[in-house]
N, C-alpha and C positions, 0 to 999 in steps of 0.2 A: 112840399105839402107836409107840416110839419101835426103829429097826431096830435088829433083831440084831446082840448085839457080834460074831458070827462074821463077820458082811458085814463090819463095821467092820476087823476084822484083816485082813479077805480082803485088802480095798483097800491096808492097811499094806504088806502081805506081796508086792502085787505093785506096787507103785509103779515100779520100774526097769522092766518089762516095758511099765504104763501110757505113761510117758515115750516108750519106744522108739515105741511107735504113735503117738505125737506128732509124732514125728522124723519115722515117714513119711508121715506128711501132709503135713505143713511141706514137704516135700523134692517136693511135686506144687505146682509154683505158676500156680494156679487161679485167676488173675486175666482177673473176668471183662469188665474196660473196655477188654482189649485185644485186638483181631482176633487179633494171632499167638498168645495164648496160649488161644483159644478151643477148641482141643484138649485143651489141660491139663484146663480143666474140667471137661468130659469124664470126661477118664481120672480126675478125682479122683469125677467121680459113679461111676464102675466100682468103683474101689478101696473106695467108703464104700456103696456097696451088695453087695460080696462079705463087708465085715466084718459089715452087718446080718444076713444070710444065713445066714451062718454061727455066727451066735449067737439061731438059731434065729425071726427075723423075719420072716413073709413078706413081701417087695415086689415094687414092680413102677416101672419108670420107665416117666415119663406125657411124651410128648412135647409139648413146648410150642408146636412151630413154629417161625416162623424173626421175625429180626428186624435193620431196615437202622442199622448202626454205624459211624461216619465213613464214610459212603457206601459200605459194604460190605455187602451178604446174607450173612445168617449164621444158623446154626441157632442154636437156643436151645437149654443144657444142659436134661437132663432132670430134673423134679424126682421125688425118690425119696416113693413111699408106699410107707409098712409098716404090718402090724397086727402084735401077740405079743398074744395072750389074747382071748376071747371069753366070758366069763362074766358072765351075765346079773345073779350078784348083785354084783358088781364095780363103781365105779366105770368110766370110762373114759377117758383125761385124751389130750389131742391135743399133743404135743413138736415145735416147729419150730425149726429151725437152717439155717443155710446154711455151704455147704462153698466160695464164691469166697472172693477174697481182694482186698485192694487195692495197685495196682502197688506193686513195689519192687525197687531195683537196689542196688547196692553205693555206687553214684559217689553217690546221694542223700542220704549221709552217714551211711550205716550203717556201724558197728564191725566188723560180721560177716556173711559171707553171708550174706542173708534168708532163702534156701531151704532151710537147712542149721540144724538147731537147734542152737543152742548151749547147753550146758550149765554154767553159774554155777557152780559144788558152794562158793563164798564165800558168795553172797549166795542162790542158791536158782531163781535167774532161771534160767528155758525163753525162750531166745532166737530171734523167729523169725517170720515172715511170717504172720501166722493162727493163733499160739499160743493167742494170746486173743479174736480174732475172725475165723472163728467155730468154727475149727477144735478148740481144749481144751475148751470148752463140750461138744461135739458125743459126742468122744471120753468125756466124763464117765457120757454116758448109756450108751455101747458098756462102760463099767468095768461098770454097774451090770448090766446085761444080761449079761457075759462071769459074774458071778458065780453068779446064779440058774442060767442055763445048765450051768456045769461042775458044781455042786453037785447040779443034775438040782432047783429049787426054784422053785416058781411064783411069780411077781410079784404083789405085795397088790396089783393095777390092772390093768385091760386098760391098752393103750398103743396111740395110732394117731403114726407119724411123718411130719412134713413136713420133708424138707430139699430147700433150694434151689441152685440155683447160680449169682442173678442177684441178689441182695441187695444188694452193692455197686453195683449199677447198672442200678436202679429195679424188680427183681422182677418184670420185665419178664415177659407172661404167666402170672403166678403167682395174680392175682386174679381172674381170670377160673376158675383152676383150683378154687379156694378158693369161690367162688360157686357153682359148679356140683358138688362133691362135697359142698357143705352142705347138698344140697335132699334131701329125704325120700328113701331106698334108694340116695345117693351113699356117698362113702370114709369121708365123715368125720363121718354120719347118728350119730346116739346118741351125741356127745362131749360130757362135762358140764363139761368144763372144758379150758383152756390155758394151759401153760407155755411158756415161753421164755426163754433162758438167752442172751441175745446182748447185754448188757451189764456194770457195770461198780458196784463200791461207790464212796459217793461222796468217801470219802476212803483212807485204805490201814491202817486200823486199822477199821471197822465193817463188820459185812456189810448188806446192804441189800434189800429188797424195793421194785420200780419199778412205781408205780402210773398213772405218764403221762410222755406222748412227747411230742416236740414232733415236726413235721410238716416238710415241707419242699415250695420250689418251687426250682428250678434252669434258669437261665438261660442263653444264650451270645448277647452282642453282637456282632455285624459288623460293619464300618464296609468299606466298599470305596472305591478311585475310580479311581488311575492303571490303563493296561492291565497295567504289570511294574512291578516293583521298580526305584525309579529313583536314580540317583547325587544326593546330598545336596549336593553343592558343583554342579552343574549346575540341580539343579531346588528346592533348597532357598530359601523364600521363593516361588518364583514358582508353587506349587500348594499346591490343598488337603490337607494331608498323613495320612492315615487312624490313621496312631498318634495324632498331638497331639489328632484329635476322639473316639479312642475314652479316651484320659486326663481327659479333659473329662468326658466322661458319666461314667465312675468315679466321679470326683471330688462328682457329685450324689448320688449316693446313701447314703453312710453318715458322720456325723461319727466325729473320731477318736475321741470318747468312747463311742460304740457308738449312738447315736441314728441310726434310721432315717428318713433324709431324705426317702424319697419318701408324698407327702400321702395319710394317710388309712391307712397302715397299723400303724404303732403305736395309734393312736387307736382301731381295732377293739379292742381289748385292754381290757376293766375294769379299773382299778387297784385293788390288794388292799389289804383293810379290815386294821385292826389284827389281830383274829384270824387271818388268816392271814398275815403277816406273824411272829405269834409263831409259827407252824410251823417255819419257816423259819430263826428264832435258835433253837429247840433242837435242832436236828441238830447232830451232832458234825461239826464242820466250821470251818476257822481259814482265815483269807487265805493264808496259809504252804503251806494243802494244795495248791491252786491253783496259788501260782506254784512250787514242787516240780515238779510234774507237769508245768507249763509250759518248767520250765528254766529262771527269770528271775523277777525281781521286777516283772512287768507289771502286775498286777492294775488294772482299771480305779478300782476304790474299794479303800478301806480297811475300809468299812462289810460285814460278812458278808453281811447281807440282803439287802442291793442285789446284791449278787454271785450270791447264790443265786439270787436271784430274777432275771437276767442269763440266766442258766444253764436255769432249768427253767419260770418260769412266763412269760416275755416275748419277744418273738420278736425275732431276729438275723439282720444281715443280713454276709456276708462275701466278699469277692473272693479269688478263687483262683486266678486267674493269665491271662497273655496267649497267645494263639498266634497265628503270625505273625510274632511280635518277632526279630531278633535276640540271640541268647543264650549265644552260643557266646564263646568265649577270644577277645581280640584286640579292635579299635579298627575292626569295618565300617563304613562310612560309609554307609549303605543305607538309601531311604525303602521302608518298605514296602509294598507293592499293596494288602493285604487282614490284617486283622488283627481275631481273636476277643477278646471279656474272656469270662471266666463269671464267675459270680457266686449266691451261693444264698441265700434266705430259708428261716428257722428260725422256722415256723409252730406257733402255741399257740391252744388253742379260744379264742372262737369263727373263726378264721382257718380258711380251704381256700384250695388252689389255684385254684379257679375265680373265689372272691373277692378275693384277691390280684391275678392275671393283670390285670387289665385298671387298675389303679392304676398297677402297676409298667409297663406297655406307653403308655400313656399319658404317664407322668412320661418314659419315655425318647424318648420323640418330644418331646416339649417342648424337653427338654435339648439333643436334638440341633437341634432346628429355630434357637434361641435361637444355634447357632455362625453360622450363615450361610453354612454349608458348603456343595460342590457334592459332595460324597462323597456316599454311598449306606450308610443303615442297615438294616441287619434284624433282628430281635428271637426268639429261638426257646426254646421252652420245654421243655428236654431231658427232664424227668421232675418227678414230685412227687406228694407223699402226703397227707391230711388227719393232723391231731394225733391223740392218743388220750388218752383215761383212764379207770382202773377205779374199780370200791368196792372200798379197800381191808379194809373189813370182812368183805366175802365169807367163806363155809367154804378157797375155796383159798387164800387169801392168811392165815388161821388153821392150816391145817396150815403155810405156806412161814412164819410166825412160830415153830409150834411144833418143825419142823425145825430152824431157825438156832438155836435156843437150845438146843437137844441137844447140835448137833456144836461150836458155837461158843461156847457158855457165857455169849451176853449176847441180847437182843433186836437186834431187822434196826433199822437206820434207814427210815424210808417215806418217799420220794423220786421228785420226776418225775425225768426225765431232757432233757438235751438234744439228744441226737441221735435217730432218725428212723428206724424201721423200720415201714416203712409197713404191711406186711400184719398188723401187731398190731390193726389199727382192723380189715382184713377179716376176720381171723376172728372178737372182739368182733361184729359188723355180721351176719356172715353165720349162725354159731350160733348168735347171742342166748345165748353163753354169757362168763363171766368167764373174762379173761385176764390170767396173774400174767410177771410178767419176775421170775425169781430168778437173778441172776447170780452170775458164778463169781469174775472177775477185778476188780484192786484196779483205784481212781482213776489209779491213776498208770499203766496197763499201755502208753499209748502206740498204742493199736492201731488208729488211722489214721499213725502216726508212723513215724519211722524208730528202731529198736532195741524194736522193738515186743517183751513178753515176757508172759510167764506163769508169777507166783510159783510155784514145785514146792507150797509146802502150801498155794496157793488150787485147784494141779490136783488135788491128793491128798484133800484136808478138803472142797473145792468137788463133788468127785465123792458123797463120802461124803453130803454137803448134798442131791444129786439122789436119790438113794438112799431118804436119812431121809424126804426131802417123800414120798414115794409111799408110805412105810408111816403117813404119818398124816394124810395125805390118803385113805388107804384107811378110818382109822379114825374121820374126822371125821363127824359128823352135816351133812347137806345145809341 
């Protein structure tokens, strides 16, 4: 049952209006890895729970408690539940998103203020901190809502919503929340299915349906030893110096060709048979997408499949930066006292973090014991998720196929993904129901990046997208 072309014009006829509400979201920066903007988040859970509200949603924010962030107590934003529609002969489908965002400043080498959308009218580009994660996603579904609403017309679905506001950094009390409103007479009791719209096609010409996540562990190395920061030309040579042992341990764990050095954890991984391997070569997908998106010609292989397979079925391991260092303009000469690496592994089944931990904690004690250092390691395990994957055969991912082909006029690509939203597996785990990821935004959008955007007709045709899946998802047999 393919939705009303009147919905379809609706969305044409107010695209300028959609945009502006983009604007002010974007313009709430809702980043939630950093104590000072723990407020913002906040106010963006107020702002995204007056817009439910008022387009006829009831909710209610569910307090999560608090939780310690670079050694600070800090409340946890609240995550927003809503219901629209209760009708028994309805389907019922569960919508989760998240409204954080991840840092961004201008000096990071953005073009444009992050907080501030910017508007392309060349190329089409919504410029802008959370355009496309997870902020345009979010607002696709307020499009489809603000129409039924004004028109005064019922939705082909009941709808329960979950948005968050700690997804960028680790959904920190959200599975707990998600376990206990999935038990018989909870929030989210009688949900036959889940969508979620928090990714990305996997090149910038197909839309795509995502049937698996890879998982994540996240770490941060210490290395300590002087009591201060000591002068290099006085103490240099005559001490054990905590940067040159925490570069050492770096240095163990990943080759530059992407091989995960520490024992035992690529090895967990089945290598794929031919047949899946031909999956893999017929997605639409060239080296050229990759390094586009990338900004450079880096590509590890020239070979697709390797890359694909890089990407979605084999796990990754990468370093993300120092703290502690010296990093500022100018020539300091400075040893320093105490200094962090993090570092995160990109978990694919059968891989969890609790199977991981103790390989990776293990190799990094070796590593470090092997210097002969007197410094002082500690090893901490900031957050991490299990993988996921669905049946892409499922009745939902049949209607999210017979949607794409509506509004977009060709079949979705079926695609894992590489990146990691962990509560995809708790609600899979907790409902014993299927969960579909039908995203909005291209390959290319950038959105851990700097210039992060959101094509205007992936927000306009991607909304339309959300729309259509629920009228043939209403229409599909179970």
């Amino acid at each position: 049952m393919p939705a009303p072309t009147q919905f379809l014009s609706y969305i044409d006829s107010h695209a300028d209006a959609f945009i502006q509400r983009l604007a002010d979201a974007v313009a709430i920066p809702s980043i939630s890895g950093d104590a000072s903007h723990r407020k913002d988040v906040f106010a963006m859970a107020d702002w995204l729970n007056s817009q439910l509200t008022q387009l006829g949603v009831t909710t209610q924010l569910v307090d999560l408690g608090r939780h310690t962030m670079d050694g600070e107590d800090l409340p946890l934003p609240p995550a927003i539940l809503g219901r629209i529609g209760n009708d028994k002969e309805k389907k019922t489908v569960l919508i989760y998103g998240h409204f954080d965002v991840q840092p961004a400043n201008k000096s990071d080498g953005w073009d444009t203020e992050p907080f501030k959308l910017m508007i392309n009218k060349e190329t089409g580009q919504l410029i802008g901190r959370g355009s496309s994660d997870d902020k345009g996603p979010i607002l696709g579904w307020l499009n489809v809502l603000q129409y039924h609403h004004e028109n005064k017309l019922p939705l082909p679905v009941n709808i329960v919503f979950c948005f968050e506001g700690m997804e960028e950094s680790g959904s920190e009390g959200l599975d707990e929340l998600v376990v206990r409103e999935s038990k018989k007479g909870g929030f989210f009791d009688g949900v036959d299915c889940v969508c979620i719209s928090d990714n990305y096609w996997l090149n910038t010409r197909t839309p795509a349906l995502t049937y698996g996540l890879r998982g994540l562990s996240y770490y941060k190395v210490t290395v300590s030893g002087p009591g201060r920061d000591l002068h290099s030309g006085v103490f240099g040579r005559t001490v054990h110096e905590p940067m040159t042992d925490l570069i050492n341990i770096l240095s163990t764990l990943v080759s530059s060709q992407g091989d995960i050095l520490i024992k035992g954890v690529d090895e967990m991984v089945p290598r794929a048979d031919e047949e899946e391997k031909a999956i893999y070569a017929g997605l639409n997908y060239n080296i050229s997408d990759i390094e586009e998106a990338a900004g450079a010609s880096i590509a590890l292989s020239d070979d697709k499949v390797s890359v694909l397979m890089g990407r979605m079925r084999e796990p990754s391991l990468s370093i993300h930066g120092i703290e502690g260092a010296f990093s500022a303009a100018g020539a300091k000469t400075v040893i320093p006292a105490k200094v962090s690496g993090k570092f995160s592994i990109r978990l694919v089944p059968p891989q969890t973090p609790d199977a991981v931990d103790p390989l990776v904690i293990e190799h990094l004690n070796n590593a470090f014991a092997k210097l002969g250092s007197k410094n002082i390691l500690s090893v901490e395990n900031l957050h991490g998720g299990k993988p996921w994957m669905a049946d892409h055969r499922h009745w939902n991912f049949e209607a999210a196929k017979k949607a794409t082909k509506a509004v977009y006029g060709q079949d979705p690509d079926l695609t894992r993904e590489g990146g990691s939203i962990p509560v995809t597996l708790t609600f899979a785990e907790s409902l014993g129901v299927n969960v579909l990821l039908l995203p909005m935004g291209r390959g290319d959008d950038g959105a851990h990046s700097t210039n992060e955007k959101l094509d205007r007709s992936n927000f306009i045709e991607g909304s339309k997208l959300l729309g259509t899946y629920l009228y043939e998802l209403a229409a599909i047999s179970k």
